[in-house]
PDB file as gemmi writes it, atoms N, CA and C in Angstrom:
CRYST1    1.000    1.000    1.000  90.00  90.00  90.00 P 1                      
ATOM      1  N   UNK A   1      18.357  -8.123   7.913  1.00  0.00           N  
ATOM      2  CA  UNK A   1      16.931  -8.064   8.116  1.00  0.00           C  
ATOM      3  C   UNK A   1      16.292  -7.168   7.052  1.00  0.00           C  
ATOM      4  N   UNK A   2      15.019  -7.595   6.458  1.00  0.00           N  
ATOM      5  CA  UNK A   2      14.757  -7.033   5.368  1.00  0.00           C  
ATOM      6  C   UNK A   2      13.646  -6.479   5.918  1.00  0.00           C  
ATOM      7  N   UNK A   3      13.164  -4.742   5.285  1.00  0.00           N  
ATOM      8  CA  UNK A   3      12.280  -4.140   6.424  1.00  0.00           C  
ATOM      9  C   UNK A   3      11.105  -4.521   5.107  1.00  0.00           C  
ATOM     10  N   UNK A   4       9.607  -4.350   5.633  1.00  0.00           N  
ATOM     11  CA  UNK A   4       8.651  -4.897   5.228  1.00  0.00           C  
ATOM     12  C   UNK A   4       7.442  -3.291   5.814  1.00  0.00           C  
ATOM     13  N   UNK A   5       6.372  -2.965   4.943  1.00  0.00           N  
ATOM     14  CA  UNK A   5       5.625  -2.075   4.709  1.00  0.00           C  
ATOM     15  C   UNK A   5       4.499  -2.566   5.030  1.00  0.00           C  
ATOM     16  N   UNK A   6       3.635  -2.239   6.382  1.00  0.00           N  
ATOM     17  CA  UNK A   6       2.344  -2.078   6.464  1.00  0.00           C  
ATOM     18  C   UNK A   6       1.409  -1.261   5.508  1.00  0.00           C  
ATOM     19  N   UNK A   7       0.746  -1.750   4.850  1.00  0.00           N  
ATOM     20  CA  UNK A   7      -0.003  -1.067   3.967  1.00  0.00           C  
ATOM     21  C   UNK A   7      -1.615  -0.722   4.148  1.00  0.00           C  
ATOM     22  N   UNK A   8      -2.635   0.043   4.658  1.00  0.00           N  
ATOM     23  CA  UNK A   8      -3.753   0.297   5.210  1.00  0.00           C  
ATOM     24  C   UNK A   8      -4.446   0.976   4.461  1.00  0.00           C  
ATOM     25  N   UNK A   9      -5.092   0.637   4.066  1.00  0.00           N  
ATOM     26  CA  UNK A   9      -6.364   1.824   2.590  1.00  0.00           C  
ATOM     27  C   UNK A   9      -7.368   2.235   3.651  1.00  0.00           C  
ATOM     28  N   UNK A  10      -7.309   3.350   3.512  1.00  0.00           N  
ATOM     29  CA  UNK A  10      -8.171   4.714   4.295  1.00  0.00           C  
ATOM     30  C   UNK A  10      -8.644   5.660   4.036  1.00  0.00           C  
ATOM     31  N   UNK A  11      -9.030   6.056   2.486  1.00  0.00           N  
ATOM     32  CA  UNK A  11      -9.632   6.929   1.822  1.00  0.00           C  
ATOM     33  C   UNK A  11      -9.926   6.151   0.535  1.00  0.00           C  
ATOM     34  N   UNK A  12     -11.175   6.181   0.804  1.00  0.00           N  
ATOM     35  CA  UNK A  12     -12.044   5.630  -0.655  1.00  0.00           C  
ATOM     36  C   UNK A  12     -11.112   6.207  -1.892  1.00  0.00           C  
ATOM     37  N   UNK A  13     -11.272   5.513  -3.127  1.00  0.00           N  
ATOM     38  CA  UNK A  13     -10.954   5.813  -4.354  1.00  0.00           C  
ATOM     39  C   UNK A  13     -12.085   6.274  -5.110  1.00  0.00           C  
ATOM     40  N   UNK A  14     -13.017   6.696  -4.856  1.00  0.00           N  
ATOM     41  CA  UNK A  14     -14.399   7.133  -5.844  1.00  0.00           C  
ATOM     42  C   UNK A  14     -13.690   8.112  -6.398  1.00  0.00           C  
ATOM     43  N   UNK A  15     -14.022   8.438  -7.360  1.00  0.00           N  
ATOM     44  CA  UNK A  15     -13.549   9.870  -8.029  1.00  0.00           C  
ATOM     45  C   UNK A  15     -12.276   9.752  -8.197  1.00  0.00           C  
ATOM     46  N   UNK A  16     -11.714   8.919  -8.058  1.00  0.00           N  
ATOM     47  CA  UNK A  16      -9.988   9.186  -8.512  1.00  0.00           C  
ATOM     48  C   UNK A  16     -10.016   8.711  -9.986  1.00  0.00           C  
ATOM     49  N   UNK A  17      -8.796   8.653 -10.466  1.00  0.00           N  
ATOM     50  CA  UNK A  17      -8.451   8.169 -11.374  1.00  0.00           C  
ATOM     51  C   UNK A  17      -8.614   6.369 -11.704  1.00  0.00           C  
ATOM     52  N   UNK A  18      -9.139   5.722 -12.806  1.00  0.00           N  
ATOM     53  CA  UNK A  18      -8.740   4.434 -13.122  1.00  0.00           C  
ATOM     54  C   UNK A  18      -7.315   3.563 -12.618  1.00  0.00           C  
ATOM     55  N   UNK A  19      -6.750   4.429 -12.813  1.00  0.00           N  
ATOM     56  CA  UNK A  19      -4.978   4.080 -12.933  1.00  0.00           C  
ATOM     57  C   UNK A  19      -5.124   3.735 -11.523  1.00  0.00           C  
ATOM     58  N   UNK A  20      -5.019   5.141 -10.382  1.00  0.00           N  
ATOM     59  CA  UNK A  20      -5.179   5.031  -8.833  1.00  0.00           C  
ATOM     60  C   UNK A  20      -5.545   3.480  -7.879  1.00  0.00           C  
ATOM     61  N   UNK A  21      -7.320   3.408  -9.112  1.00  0.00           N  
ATOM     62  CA  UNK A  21      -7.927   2.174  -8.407  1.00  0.00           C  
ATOM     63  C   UNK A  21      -7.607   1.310  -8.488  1.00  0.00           C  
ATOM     64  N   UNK A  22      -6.546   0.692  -9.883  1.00  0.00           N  
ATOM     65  CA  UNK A  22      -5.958  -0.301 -10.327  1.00  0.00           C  
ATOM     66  C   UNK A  22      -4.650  -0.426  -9.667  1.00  0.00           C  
ATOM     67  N   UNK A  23      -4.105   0.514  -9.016  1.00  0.00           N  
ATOM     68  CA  UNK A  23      -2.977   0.568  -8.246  1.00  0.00           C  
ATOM     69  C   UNK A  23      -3.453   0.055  -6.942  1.00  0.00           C  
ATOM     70  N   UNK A  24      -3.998   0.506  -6.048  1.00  0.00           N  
ATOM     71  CA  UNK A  24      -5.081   0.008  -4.750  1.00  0.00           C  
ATOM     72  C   UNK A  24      -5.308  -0.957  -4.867  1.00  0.00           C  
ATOM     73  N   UNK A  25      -5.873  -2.108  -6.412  1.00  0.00           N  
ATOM     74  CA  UNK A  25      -5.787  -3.317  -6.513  1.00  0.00           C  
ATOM     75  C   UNK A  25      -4.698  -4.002  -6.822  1.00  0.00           C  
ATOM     76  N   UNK A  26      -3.478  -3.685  -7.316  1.00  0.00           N  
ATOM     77  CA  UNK A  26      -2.505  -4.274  -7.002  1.00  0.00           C  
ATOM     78  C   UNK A  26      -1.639  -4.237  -6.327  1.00  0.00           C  
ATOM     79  N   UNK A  27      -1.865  -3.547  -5.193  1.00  0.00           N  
ATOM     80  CA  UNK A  27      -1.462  -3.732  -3.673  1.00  0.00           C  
ATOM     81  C   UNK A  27      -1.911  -4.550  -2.863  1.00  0.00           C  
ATOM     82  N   UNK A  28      -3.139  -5.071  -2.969  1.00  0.00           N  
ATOM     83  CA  UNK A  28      -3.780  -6.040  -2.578  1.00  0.00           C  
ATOM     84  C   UNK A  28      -4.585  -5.591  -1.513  1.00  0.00           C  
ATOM     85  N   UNK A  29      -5.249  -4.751  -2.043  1.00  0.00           N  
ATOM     86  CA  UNK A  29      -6.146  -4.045  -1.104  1.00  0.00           C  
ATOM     87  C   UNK A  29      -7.581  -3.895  -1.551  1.00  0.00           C  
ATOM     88  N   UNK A  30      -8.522  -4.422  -0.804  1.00  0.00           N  
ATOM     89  CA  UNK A  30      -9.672  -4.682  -1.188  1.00  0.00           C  
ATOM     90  C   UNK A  30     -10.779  -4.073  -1.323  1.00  0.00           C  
ATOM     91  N   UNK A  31     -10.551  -3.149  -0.091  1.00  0.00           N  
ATOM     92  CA  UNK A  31     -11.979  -2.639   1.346  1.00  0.00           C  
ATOM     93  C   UNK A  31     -10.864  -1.896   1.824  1.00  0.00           C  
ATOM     94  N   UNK A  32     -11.759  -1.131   2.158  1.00  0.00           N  
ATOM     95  CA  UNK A  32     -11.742   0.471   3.393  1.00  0.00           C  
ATOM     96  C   UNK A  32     -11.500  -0.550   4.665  1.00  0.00           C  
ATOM     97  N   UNK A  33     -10.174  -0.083   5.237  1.00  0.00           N  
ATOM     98  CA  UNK A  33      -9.770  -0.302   6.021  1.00  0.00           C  
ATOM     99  C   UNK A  33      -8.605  -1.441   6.119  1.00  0.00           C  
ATOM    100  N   UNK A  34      -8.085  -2.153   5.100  1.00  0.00           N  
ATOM    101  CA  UNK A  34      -7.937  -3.798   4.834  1.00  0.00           C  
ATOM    102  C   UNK A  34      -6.230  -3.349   4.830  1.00  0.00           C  
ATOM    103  N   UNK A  35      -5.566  -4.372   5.046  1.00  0.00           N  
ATOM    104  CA  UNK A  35      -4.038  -3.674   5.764  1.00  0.00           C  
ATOM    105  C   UNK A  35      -3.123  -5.110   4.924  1.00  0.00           C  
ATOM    106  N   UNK A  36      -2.417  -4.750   4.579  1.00  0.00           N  
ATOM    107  CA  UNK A  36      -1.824  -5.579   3.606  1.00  0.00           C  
ATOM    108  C   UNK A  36      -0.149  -5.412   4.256  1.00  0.00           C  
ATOM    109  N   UNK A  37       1.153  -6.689   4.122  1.00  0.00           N  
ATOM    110  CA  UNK A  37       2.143  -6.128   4.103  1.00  0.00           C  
ATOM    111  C   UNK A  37       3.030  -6.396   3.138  1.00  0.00           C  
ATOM    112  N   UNK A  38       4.176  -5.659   2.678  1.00  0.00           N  
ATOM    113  CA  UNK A  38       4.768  -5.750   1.342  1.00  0.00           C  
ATOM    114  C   UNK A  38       5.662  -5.528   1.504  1.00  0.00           C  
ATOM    115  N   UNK A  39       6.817  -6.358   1.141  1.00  0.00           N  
ATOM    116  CA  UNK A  39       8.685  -6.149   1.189  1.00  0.00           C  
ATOM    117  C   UNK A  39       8.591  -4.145   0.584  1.00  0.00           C  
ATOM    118  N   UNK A  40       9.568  -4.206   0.959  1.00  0.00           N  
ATOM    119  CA  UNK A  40       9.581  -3.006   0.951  1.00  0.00           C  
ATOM    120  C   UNK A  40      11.013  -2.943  -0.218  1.00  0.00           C  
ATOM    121  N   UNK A  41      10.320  -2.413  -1.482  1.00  0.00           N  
ATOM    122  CA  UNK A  41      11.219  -2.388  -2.488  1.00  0.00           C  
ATOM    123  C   UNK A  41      11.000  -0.942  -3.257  1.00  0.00           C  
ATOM    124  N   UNK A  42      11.713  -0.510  -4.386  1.00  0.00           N  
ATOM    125  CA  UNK A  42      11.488   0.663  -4.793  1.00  0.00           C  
ATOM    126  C   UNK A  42      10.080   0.689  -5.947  1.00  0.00           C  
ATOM    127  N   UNK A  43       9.902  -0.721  -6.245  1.00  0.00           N  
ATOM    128  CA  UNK A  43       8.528  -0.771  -6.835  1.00  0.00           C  
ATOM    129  C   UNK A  43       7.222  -1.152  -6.412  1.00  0.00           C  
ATOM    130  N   UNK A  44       7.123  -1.407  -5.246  1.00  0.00           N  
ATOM    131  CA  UNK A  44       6.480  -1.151  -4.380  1.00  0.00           C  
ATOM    132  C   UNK A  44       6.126   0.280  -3.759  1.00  0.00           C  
ATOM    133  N   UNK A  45       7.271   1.089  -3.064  1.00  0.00           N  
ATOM    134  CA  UNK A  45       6.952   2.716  -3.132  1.00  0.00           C  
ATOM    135  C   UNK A  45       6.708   3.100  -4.184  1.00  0.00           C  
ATOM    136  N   UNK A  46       6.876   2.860  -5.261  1.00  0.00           N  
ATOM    137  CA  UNK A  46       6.297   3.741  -6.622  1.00  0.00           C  
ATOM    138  C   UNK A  46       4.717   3.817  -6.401  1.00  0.00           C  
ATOM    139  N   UNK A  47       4.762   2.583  -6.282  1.00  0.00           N  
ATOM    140  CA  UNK A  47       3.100   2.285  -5.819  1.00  0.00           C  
ATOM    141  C   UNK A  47       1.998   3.228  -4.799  1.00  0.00           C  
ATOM    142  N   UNK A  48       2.871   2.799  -3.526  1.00  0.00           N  
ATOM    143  CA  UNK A  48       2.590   3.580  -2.499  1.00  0.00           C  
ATOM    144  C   UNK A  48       2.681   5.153  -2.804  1.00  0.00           C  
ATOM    145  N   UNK A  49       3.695   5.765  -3.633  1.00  0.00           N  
ATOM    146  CA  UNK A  49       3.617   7.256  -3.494  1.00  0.00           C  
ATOM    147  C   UNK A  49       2.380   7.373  -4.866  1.00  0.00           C  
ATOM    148  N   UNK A  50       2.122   6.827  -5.575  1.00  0.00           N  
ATOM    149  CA  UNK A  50       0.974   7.070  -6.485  1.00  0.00           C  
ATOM    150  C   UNK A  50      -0.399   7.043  -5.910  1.00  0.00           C  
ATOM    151  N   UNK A  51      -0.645   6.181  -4.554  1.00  0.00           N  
ATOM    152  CA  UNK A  51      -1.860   6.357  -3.903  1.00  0.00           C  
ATOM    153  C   UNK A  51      -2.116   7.014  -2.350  1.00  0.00           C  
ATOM    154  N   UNK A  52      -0.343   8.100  -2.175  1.00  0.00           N  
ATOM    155  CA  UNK A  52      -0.279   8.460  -0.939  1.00  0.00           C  
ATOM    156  C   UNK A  52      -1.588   8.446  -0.347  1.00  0.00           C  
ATOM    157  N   UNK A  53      -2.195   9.191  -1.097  1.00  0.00           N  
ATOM    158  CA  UNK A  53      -3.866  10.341  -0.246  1.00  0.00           C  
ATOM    159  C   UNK A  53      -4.319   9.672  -0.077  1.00  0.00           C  
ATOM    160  N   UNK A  54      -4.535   7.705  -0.193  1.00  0.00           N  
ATOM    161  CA  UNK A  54      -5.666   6.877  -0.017  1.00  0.00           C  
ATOM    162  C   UNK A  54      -5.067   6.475   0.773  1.00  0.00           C  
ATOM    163  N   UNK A  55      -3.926   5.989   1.486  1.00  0.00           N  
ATOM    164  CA  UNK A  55      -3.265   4.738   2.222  1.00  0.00           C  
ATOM    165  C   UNK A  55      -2.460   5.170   3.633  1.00  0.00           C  
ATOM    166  N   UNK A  56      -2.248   4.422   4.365  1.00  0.00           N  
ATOM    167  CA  UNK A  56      -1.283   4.841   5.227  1.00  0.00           C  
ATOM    168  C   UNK A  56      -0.460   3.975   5.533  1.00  0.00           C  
ATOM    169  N   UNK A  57       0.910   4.434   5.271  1.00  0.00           N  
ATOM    170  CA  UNK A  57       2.143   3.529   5.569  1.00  0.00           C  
ATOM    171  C   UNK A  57       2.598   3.366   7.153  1.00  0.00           C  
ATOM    172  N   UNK A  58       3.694   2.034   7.045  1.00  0.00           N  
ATOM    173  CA  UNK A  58       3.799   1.874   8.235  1.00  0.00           C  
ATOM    174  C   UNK A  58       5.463   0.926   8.362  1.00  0.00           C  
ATOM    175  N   UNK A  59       6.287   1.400   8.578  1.00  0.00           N  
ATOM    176  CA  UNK A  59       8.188   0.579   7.748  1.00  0.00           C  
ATOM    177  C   UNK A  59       7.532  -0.463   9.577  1.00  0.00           C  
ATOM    178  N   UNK A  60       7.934  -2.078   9.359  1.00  0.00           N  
ATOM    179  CA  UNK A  60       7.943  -2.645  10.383  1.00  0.00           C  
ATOM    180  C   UNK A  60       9.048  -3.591   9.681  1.00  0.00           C  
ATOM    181  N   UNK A  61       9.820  -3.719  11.351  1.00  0.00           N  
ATOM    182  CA  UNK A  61      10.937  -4.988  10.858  1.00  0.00           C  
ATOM    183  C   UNK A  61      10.120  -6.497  10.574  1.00  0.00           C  
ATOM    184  N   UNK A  62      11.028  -6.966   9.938  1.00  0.00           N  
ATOM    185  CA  UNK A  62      11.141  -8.690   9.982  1.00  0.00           C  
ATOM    186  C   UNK A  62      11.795  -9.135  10.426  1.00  0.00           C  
ATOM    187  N   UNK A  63      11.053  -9.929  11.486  1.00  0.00           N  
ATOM    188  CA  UNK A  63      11.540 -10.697  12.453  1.00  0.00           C  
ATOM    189  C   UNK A  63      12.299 -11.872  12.158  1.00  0.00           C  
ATOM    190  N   UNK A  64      12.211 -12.420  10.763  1.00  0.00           N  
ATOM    191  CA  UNK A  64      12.060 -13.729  10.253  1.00  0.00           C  
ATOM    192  C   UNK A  64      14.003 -14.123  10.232  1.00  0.00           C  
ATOM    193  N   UNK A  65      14.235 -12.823   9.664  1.00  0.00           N  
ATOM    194  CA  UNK A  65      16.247 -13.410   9.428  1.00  0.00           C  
ATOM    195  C   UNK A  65      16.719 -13.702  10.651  1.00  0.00           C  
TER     196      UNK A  65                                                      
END                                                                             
């Protein structure tokens, strides 16, 4: 079973960095509040730990195997 990452944007990006916001967009996150989920790989957390302060994680199984 392959575990899979709730992903939730919860702190605006104003004032952050370019890089940050472009990261937030390639997570696939749109809007304040918008919850995305993502295999859970080590380039993916790279991701996630570059926008800790905006997002909130969430490890959920897959049901699917």
């Amino acid at each position: 079973m392959a575990n899979k990452l709730r992903i939730t944007y919860v702190r605006s990006a104003i004032g952050y960095t370019v890089r940050q916001k472009q990261t937030i967009r390639a997570l696939g996150l749109s809007r304040l509040g918008a919850t995305v989920e993502r295999e859970d790989t080590p380039v993916v957390r790279g991701m996630i730990n570059t926008v800790r302060h905006l997002v909130r994680v969430e490890e959920v199984k897959d049901e699917t195997a």
